[in-house]
Every structure is written in C-alpha cells, then in structure tokens.
C-alpha positions in Angstrom: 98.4 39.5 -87.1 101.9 40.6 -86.5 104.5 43.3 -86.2 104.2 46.4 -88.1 106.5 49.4 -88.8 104.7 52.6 -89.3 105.7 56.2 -90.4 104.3 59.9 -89.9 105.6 62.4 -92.1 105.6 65.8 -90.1 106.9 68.8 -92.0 106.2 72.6 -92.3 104.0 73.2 -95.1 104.8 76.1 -97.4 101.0 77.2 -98.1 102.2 78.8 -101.7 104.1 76.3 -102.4 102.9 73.1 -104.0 106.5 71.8 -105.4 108.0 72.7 -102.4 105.9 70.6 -100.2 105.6 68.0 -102.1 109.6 67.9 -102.7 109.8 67.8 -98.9 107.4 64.7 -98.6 109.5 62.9 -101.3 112.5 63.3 -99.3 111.4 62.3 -96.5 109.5 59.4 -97.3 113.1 58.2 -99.2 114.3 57.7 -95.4 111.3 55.4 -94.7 111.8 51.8 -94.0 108.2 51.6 -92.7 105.6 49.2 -94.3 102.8 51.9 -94.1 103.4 55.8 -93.7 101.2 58.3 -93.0 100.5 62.7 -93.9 98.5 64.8 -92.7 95.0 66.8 -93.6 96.3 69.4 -96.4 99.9 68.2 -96.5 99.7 69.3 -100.6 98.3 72.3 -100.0 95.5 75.2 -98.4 93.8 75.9 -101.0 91.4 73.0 -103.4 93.7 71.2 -105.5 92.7 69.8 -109.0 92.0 66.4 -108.2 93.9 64.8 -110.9 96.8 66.9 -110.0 96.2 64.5 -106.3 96.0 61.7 -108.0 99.0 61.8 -110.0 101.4 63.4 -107.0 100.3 60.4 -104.9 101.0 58.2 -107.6 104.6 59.6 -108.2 105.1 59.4 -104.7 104.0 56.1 -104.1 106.1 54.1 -107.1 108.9 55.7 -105.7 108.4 54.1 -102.4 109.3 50.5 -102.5 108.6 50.0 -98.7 104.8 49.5 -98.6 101.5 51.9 -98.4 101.2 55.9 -98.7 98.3 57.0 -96.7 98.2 60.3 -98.0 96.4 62.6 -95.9 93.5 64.2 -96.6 93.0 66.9 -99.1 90.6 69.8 -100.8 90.3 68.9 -103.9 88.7 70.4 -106.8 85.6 68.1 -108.8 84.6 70.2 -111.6 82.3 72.9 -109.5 82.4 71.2 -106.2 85.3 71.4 -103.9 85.4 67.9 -101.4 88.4 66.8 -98.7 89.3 63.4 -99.9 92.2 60.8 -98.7 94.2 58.9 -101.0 96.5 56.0 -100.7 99.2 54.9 -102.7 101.3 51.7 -103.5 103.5 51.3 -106.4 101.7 53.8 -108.4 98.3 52.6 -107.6 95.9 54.9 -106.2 92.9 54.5 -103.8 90.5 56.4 -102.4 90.8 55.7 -98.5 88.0 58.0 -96.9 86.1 61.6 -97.2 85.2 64.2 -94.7 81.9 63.3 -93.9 81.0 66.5 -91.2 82.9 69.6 -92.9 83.4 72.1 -90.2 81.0 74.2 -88.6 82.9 76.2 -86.9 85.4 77.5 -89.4 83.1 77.9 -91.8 83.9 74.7 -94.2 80.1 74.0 -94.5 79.8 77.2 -96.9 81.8 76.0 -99.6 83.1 72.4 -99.1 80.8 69.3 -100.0 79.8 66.5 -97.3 81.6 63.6 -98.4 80.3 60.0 -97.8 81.7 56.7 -95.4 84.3 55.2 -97.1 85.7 51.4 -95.6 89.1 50.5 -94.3 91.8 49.5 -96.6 93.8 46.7 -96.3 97.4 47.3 -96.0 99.6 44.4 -95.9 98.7 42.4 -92.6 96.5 45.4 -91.4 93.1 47.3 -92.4 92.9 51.1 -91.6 90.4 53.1 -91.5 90.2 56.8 -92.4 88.7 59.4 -90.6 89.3 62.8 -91.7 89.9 65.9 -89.2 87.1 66.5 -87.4 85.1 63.7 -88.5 87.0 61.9 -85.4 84.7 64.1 -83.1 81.8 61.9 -84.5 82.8 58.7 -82.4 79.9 56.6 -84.6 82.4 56.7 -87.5 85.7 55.6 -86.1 83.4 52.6 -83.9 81.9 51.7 -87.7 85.8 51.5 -88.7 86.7 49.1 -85.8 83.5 46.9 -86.7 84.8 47.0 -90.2 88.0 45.5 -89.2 90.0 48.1 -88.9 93.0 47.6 -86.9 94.6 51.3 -87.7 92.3 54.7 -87.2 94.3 57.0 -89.0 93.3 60.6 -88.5 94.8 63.1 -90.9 94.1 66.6 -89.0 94.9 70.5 -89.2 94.6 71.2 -85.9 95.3 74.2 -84.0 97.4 74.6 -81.2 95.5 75.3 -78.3 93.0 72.4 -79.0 96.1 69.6 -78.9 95.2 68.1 -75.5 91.7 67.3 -76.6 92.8 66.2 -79.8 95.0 63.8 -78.0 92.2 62.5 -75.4 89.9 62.0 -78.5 92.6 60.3 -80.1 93.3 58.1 -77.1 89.8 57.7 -75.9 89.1 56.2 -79.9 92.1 53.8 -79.3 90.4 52.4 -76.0 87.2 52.1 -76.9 87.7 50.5 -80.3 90.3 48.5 -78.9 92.8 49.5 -82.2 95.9 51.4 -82.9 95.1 55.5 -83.3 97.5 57.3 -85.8 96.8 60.8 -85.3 99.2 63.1 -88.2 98.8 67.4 -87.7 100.1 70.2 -90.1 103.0 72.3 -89.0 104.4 75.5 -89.2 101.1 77.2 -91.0 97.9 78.4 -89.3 94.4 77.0 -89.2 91.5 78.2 -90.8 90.9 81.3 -88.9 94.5 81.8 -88.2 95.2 80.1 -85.1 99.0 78.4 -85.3 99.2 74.7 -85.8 102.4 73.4 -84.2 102.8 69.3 -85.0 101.7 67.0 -82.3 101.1 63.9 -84.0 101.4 60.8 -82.3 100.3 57.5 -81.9 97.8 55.8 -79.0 98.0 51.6 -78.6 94.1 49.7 -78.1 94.9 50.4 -73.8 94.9 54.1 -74.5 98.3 54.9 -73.6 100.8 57.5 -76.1 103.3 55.3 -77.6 104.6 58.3 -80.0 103.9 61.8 -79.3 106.0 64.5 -81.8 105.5 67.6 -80.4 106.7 70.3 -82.8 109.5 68.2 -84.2 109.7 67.9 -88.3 110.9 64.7 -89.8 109.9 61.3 -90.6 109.3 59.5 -87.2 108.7 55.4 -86.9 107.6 53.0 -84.9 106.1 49.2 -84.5 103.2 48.5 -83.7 102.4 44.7 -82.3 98.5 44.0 -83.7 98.7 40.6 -81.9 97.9 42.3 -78.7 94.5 43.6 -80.2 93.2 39.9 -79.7 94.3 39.9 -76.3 92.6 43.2 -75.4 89.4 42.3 -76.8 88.9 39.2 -75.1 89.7 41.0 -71.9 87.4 43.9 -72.4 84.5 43.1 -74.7 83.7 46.8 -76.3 83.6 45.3 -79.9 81.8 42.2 -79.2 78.7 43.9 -77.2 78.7 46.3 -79.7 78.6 43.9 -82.6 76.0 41.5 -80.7 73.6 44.4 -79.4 73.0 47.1 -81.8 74.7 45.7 -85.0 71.8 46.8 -86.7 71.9 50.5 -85.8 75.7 50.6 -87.2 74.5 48.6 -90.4 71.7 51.5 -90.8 74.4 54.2 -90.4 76.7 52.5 -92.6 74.0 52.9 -95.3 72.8 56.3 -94.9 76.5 57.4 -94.9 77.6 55.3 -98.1 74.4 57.0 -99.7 74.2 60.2 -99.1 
C-alpha cells in the first residue's frame, strides 16, 4: 500500500442540460493529475438517463483521461421499463459497473418508481480497492462494513444531499471512516435542489480511517486533490481491532447479507 492522489469533481449541475454538464466534467477532469477521481450522485443529469447513453459518456470521458480511474457517480438510469441508480467507473474507455443503490429513498419518494438495486463489490483501482455506496445507502452502516471486509480501502459515497442535512452527512461520513478503519470520499451536487426542492450547496470532503476531515469543500466548484497515505490503514488496524473482531465473530452474519443482497 502506498501513496495515492485523489480527485472530487464539484460543479453546478445544469438539470436541463446534459451537454452542458458533461462538457463541464470534461474540462475539469483535463486539470486532473490524480490517479483516481471522483462525481457525484446525478452529476449527468435529474432525470433517468438511457443507460447506454451512461455508458458511452463514461467511456468518452475516461479514454480521455490518461491519469488513472473515473468513478463516476451514481446515476438514474433507464433499463427498458425500469428506471435503477447505478455507478460506473471508467479507465481508458473501459467501463464497469462499481455499485447500485440498494435502499431507494423513503423519504423523497424514490421507492415509487425507482428499482432496489443489489450489493455490488469493491473495485480495484491501481494500488487501492473502493467500494461504492450510493446516497443514502451510507445510512445502512451493514453495507459500507461489508465494503471494508471486502478489502476496500476507499468508501466512496456519491450523494445529493441537501443542505441542512450536511453536518450529519459529514458525521456519517466520518463515523464510516472510523469504524471501518478506511479512507471516506464523500462527493455532493451543487448549485440544484434535492428531490423535494431543498438546496444542495457542495460539501464534499474527505475523512482518513481516525475520523478526522482531511478535505472539506464547502460550496466551492472546481476539481479539488489530495493524497491519501493507505499505509497508515495497517497501522490503525492493529491498534484498534474493529475489522478483525468483526471478521473473527460474526463473519458469517456478513457472508449471509452479502448473499441476500447480491440476490435479490
């Protein structure tokens, strides 16, 4: 494990405005000299996207960026008569799925029309594994813990979330980091408005496996970097055993869950 250079993409989506957006992204990302970047949950666009349309934007984005891995976001997407939030990630012009939301929103009303997705496993990315977990599936701590066990070394958490709910999005984000004993990339929308209109205004940021803020955005746009030393991961687990009693005491209640969310 070593030294690695990360990216969040933070812009103000147009929401009627595919090209726009995406044009955005590509110019930022150009700027990059990170080995992995990151987007947020509906960078694309509100509304369900066609899902080959996602596929080929991430792909054009991704062989145009030599650096490393596009984690991009997580996104409605259209599959034939079902509408899903997927993730993609992209490298040279390959594409891979990276994870689905898993728990669609009660509270905004996702469950009405959007389809429960299934667990989907980290990704290695150079030196690293990440592992997905889309908006408000990082509320369920069950699935970023299954991540860590997984050997993930990255929870990335591609959100839309509003405004007023930023400080407990950040002490979720930071309480993962601590208890999984990984890096947490959290990446927000900005400039648009949640699902029941309620403003959302940036915030990403990035907690380390202590639980301390080591990038925090506030409303800024741009493309913002930083390194992040996975060596110390080793050090923190052997200190504080979270993942080891986990793994040696109920191993076999996260291999169950594993199952029933792969098969769904």
């Amino acid at each position: 494990m070593a030294m690695v250079k990360v990216g969040i993409i933070q812009f103000s989506r147009n929401d009627s405005d595919i090209e726009h957006n995406f044009s955005r992204v590509k110019d930022l990302l150009s700027t990059s000299t990170s080995e992995i970047v990151f987007l947020s949950e509906n960078w694309l666009s509100r509304e369900p996207v066609d899902i080959i349309r996602y596929m080929d934007l991430v792909g054009e984005l991704s062989a145009e960026y030599s650096g490393g891995v596009l984690f991009a976001g997580s996104q409605y997407v259209k599959l034939g008569n079902t509408v899903r939030s997927i993730g993609l990630a992209g490298e040279s012009g390959e594409v891979r799925l990276t994870c689905e939301k898993i728990f669609p929103s009660a509270a905004v009303g996702e469950r009405e029309w959007l389809a429960p997705g299934t667990y989907i496993g980290p990704i290695q990315s150079g030196p690293v594994s990440v592992g997905c977990v889309a908006c408000v599936d990082v509320m369920y701590p069950e699935i970023p813990r299954l991540h860590a066990l997984d050997g993930a070394l990255i929870i990335y958490n591609p959100s839309s979330m509003p405004y007023d709910r930023m400080k407990l999005w950040h002490s979720v984000g930071v309480s993962r980091a601590a208890e999984n004993q990984v890096f947490f990339v959290g990446v927000n929308t900005l400039g648009t408005t949640y699902a029941d209109g309620r403003p959302t205004k940036g915030g990403s940021f990035i907690a380390d496996p202590v639980g301390s803020i080591l990038l925090n955005i506030t409303e800024e746009e741009g493309l913002f970097e930083a390194s992040l030393d996975t060596s110390v991961i080793g050090d923190v687990r052997n200190r504080r055993r979270y993942i080891e009693d986990v793994r040696n005491t109920v191993s076999e209640f996260y291999s169950r869950f594993r199952f029933m969310l792969t098969h769904r």
